[in-house]
Backbone as a ProteinNet text record, in pm:
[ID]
protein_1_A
[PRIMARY]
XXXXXXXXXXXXXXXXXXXXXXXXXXXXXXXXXXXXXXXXXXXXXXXXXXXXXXXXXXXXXXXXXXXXXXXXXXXXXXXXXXXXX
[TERTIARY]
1427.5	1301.4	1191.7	1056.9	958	894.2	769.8	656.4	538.2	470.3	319.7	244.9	96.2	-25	-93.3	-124.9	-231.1	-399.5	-395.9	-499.8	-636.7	-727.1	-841.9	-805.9	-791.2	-774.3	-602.5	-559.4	-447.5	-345.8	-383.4	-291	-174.8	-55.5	28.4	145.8	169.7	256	352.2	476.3	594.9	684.9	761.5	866.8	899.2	948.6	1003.8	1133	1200	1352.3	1353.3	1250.4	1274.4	1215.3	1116.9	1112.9	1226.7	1297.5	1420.4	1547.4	1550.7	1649.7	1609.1	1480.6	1445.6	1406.4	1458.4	1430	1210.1	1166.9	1038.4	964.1	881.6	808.5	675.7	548.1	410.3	337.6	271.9	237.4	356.1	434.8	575.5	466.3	550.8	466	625.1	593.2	668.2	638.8	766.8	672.8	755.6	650.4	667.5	738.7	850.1	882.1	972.9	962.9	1007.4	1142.5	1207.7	1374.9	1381	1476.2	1488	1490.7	1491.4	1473.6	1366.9	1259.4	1081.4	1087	1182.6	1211.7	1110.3	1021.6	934.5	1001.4	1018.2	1134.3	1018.9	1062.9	996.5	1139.6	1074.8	1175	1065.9	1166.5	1098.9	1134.6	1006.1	967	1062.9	1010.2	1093.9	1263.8	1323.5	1474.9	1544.9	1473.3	1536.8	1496.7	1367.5	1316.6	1280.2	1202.7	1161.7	1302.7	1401	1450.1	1552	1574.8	1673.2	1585.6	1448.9	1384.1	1360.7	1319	1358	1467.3	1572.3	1743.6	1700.5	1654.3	1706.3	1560.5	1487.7	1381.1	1402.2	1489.4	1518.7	1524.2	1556.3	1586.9	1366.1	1355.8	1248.9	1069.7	1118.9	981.1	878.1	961.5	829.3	798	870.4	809.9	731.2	751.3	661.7	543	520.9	453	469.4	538.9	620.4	647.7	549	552.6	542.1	548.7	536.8	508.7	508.5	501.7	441.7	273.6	189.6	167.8	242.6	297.9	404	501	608.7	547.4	453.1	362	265.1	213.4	120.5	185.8	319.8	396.2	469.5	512.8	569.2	431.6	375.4	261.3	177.2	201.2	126.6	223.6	369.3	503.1	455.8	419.7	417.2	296.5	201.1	107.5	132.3	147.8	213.7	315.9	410.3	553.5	483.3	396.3	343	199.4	158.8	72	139.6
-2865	-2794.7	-2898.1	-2892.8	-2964.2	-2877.9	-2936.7	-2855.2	-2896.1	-2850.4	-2874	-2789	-2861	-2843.8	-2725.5	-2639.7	-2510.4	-2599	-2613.9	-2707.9	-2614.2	-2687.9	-2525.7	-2468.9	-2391.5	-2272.2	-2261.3	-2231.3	-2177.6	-2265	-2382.4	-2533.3	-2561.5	-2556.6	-2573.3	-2728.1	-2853.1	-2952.2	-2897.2	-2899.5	-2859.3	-3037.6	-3048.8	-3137.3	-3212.6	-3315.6	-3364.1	-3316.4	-3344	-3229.4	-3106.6	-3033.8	-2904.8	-2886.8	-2975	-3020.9	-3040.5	-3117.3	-3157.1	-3037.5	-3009.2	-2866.2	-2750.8	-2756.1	-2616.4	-2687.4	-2794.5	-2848.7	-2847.6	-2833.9	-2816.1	-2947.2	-2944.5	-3055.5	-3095.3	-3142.8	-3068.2	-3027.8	-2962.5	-2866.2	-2696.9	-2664	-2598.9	-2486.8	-2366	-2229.1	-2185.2	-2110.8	-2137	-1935.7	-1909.5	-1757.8	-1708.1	-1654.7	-1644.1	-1471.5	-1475.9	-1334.6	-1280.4	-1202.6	-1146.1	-1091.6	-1129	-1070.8	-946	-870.5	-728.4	-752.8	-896.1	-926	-927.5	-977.7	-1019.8	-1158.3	-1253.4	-1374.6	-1398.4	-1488.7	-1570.7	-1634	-1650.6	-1697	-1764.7	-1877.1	-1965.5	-1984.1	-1995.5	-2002.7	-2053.3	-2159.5	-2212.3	-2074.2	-2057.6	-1958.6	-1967.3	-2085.3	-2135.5	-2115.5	-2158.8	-2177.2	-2109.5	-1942	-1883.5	-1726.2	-1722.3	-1600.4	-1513.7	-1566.1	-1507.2	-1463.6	-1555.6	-1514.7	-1433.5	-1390.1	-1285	-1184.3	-1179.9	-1053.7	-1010.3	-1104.5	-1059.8	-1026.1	-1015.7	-1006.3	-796.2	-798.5	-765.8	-602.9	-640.6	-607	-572.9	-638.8	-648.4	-503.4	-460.6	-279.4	-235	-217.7	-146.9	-247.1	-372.1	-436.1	-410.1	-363.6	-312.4	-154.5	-69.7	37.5	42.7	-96.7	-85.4	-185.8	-168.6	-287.3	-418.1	-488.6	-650.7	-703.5	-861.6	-915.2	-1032.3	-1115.7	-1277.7	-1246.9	-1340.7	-1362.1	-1330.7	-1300.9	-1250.6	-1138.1	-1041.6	-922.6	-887	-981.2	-943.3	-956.4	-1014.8	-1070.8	-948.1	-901.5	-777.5	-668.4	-654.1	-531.6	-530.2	-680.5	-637.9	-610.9	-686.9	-663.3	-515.7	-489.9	-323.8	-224.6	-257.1	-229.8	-235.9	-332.8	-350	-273.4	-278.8	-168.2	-26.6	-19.7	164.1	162.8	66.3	114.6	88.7	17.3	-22.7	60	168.6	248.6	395.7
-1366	-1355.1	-1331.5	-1218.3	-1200.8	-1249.1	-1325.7	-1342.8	-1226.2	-1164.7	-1109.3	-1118.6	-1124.4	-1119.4	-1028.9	-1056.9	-959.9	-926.1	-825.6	-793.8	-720.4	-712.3	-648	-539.4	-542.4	-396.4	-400.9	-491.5	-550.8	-501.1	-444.7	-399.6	-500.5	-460.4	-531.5	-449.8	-511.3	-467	-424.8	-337.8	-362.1	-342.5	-443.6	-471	-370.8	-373.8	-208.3	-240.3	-321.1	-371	-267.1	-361.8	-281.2	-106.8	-68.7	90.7	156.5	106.4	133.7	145.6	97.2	27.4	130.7	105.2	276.1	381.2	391.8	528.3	568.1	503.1	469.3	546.6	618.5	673.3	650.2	647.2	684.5	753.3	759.6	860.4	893.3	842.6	878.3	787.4	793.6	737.7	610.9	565.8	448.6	369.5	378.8	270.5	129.5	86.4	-56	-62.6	-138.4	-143.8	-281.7	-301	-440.3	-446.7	-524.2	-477.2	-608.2	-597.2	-672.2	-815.4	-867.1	-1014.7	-1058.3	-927	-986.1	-982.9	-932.8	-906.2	-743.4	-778.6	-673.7	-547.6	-444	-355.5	-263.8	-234	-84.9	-19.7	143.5	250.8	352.8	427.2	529.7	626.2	663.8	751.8	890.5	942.4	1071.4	1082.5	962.9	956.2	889.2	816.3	725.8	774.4	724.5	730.8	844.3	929	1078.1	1168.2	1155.6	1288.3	1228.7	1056.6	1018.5	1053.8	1050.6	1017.5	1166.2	1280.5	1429.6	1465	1400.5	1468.8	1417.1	1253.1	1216.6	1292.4	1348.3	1419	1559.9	1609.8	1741.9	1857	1796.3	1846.1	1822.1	1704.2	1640.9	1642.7	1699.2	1690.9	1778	1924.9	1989.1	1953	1888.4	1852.7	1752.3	1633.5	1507.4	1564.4	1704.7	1728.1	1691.8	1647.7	1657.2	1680.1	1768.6	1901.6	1843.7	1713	1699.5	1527	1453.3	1305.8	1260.9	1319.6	1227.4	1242.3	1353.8	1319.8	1201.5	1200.5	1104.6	973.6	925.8	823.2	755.9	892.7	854.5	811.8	900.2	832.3	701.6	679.9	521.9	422.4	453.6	356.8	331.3	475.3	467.3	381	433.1	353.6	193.3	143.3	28.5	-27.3	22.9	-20.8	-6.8	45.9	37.5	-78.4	-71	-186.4	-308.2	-335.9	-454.2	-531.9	-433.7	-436.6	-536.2
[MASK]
+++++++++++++++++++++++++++++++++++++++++++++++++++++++++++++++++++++++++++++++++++++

């Protein structure tokens, strides 16, 4: 276990361990997501997350309107407001 620091503007270190481990670079985009326990999850965006969620989009992205990441971004999130409403 590392502990770190919450720094202003909700800045958080991440490990070179765990850089390492997700292939993590700087500058790279990175997202935060909640798994069915309430467990916090990071994934390098680039090498994990985006291109399961385009495969898995592939049929339905131009009908949900879904043309690049910060489409796929807006929709879980809108996703999440409605289920959580």
């Amino acid at each position: 276990m590392i502990q770190e620091k919450v720094l202003d503007g909700n800045l958080v270190r991440i490990p070179d361990e765990f850089m390492k481990k997700l292939r993590i670079q700087n500058g790279d985009k990175v997202i935060f997501t909640e798994d069915p326990k309430g467990n916090i999850v990071i994934a390098n965006s680039s090498l994990d997350v985006l291109p399961t969620l385009e495969c898995g989009f592939w049929d339905l992205g131009p009908k949900l309107g879904l043309s690049d990441e910060r489409d796929i971004v807006r929709f879980v999130n809108e996703f999440r407001k409605g289920r959580h409403q």
